[in-house]
C-alpha positions as a printed Julia matrix, in Angstrom:
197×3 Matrix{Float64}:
 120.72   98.35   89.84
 120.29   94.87   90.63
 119.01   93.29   93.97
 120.19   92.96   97.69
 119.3    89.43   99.02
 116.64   91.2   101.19
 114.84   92.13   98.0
 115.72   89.24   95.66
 113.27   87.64   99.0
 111.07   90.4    98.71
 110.58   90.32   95.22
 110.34   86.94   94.31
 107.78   86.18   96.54
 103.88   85.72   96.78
 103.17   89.06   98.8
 105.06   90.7    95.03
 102.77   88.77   93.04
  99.48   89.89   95.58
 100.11   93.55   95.21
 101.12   93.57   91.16
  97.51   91.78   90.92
  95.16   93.02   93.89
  96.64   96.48   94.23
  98.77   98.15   91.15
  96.0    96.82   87.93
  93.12   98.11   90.49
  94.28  101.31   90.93
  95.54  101.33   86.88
  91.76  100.3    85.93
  90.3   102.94   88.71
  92.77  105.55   86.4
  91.18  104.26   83.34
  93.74  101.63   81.9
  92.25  100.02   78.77
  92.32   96.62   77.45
  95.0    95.46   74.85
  93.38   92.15   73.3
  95.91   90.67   70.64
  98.28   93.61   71.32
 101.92   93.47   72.1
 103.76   94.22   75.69
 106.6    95.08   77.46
 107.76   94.29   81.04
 110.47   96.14   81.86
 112.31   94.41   84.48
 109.82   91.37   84.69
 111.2    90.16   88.4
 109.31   86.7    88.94
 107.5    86.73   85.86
 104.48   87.89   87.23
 103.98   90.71   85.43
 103.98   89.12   82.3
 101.2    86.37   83.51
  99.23   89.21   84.02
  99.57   91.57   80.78
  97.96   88.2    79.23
  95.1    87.68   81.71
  94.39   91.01   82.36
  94.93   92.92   79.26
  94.45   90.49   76.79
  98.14   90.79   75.02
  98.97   88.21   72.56
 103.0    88.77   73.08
 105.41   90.35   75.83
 108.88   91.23   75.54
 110.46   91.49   79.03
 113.91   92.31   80.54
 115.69   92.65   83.52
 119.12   92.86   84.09
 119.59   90.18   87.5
 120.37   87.14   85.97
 118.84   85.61   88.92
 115.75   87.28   88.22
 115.86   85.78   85.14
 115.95   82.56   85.38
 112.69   82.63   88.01
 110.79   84.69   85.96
 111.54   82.04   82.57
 110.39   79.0    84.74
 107.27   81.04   85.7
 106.43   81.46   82.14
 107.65   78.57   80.64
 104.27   77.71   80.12
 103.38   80.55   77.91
 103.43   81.11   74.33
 104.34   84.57   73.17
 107.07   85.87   75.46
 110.59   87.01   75.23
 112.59   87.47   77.99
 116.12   88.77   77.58
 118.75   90.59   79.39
 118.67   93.92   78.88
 118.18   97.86   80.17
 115.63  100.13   79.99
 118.36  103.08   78.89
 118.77  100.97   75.75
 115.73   98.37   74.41
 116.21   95.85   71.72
 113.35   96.92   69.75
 112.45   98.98   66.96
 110.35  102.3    67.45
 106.67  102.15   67.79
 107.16   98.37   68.48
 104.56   98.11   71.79
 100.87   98.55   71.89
 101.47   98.46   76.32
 104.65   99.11   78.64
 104.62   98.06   82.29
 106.72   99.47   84.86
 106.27   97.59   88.17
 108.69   99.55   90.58
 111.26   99.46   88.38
 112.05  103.09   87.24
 113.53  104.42   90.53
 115.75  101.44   90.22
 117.86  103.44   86.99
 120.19  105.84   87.54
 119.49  107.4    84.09
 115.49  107.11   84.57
 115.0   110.26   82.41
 116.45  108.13   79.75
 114.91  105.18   80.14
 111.68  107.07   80.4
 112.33  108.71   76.78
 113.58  104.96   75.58
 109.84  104.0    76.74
 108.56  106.66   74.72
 110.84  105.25   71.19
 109.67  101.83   71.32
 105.62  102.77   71.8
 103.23  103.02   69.35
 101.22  106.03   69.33
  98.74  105.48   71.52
 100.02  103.06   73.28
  99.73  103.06   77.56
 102.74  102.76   80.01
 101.13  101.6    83.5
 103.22  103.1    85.99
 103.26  101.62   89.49
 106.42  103.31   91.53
 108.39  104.26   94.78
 109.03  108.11   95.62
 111.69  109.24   98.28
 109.61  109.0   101.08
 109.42  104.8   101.05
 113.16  104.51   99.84
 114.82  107.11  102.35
 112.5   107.23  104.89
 110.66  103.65  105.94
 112.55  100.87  107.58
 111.9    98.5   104.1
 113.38  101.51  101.95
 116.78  101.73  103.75
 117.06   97.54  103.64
 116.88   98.02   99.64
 120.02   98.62   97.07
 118.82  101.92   95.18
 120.45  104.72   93.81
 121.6   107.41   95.91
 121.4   110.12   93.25
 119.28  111.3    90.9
 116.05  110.15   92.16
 112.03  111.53   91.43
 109.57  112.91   93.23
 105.8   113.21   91.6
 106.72  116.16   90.43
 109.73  115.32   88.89
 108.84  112.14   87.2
 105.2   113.75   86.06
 107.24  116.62   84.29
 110.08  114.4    82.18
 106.67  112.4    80.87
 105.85  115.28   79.56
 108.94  116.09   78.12
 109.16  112.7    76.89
 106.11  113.39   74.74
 103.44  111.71   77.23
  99.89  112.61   77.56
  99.2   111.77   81.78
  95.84  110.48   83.7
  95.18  111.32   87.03
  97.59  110.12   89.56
  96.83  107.95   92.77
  99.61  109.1    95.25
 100.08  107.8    98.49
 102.4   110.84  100.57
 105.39  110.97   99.69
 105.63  106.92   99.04
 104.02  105.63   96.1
 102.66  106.59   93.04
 100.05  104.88   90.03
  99.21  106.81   86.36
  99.17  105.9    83.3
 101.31  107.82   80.71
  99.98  107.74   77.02
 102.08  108.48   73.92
 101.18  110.93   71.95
């Protein structure tokens, strides 16, 4: 789904870029998140742009692909990395990726799965496009922030069809995912890493 104004505000600014950095690649290392040097990434729904900054200073990638499907998103996150050799950034879903199977050596998913309607398929989508091996960070929402808190409610998400730990923890399996350890926050947010088998 793409964003309300309140989150297009949200998510474009500096406090996004704080947490991706200080807050979702800690807890991802703490969970045991290894290095990609020279390997090949995918953002999907790269926001601002950050995301893909970091799968380069962080991880060590030597490409990203990313997508999102706000146009206004878009253009923000291509003046962000304008700078930056090695990326693609189209328009385009995570129920259907331009790219060829075992394509990525590292997926990122920055709060962007609970965002799909379809996330079971977008999930198994993930899955196609990963080499074996390869890591999907997972930094997401769970019912409790989006139905619950006052910034949830303010926030265009789908009304149907959404996870809880549970949930999304059991259709990575059945995607063909090996899991880490989770770090869950209630019923709010959760971090893991899902490797393909």
């Amino acid at each position: 789904m793409k964003l309300n104004r309140f989150e297009l505000k949200l998510l474009s600014g500096k406090l996004r870029c704080w947490v991706q950095e200080y807050y979702d690649i800690r807890q991802w290392r703490k969970l045991g998140a290894r290095p990609c040097v020279n390997g090949s990434a995918l953002d999907i729904g790269c926001g601002q742009g950050n995301g893909i900054k970091l799968a380069m200073s962080k991880f060590g990638v030597a490409t990203v692909d990313a997508f999102d499907i706000d146009d206004r998103m878009l253009d923000i996150s291509r003046r962000a990395t304008a700078h930056l050799g090695g990326v693609k950034i189209t328009n385009n879903s995570a129920t259907e990726i331009a790219a060829p199977s075992d394509t990525y050596d590292i997926v990122f998913d920055y709060q962007v799965l609970h965002h799909i309607v379809d996330w079971q398929s977008a999930l198994n989508e993930v899955h196609r496009v990963m080499k074996p091996n390869a890591q999907l960070m997972i930094a997401e929402s769970l019912p409790g922030l989006i139905e619950n808190s006052w910034i949830g409610r303010r926030m265009n998400h789908p009304r149907s069809n959404r996870f809880t730990v549970s949930q999304l923890q059991d259709q990575l399996l059945a995607s063909g995912f090996v899991l880490s350890k989770s770090r869950i926050i209630g019923d709010h947010f959760i971090w893991l890493i899902a490797t393909k088998r």
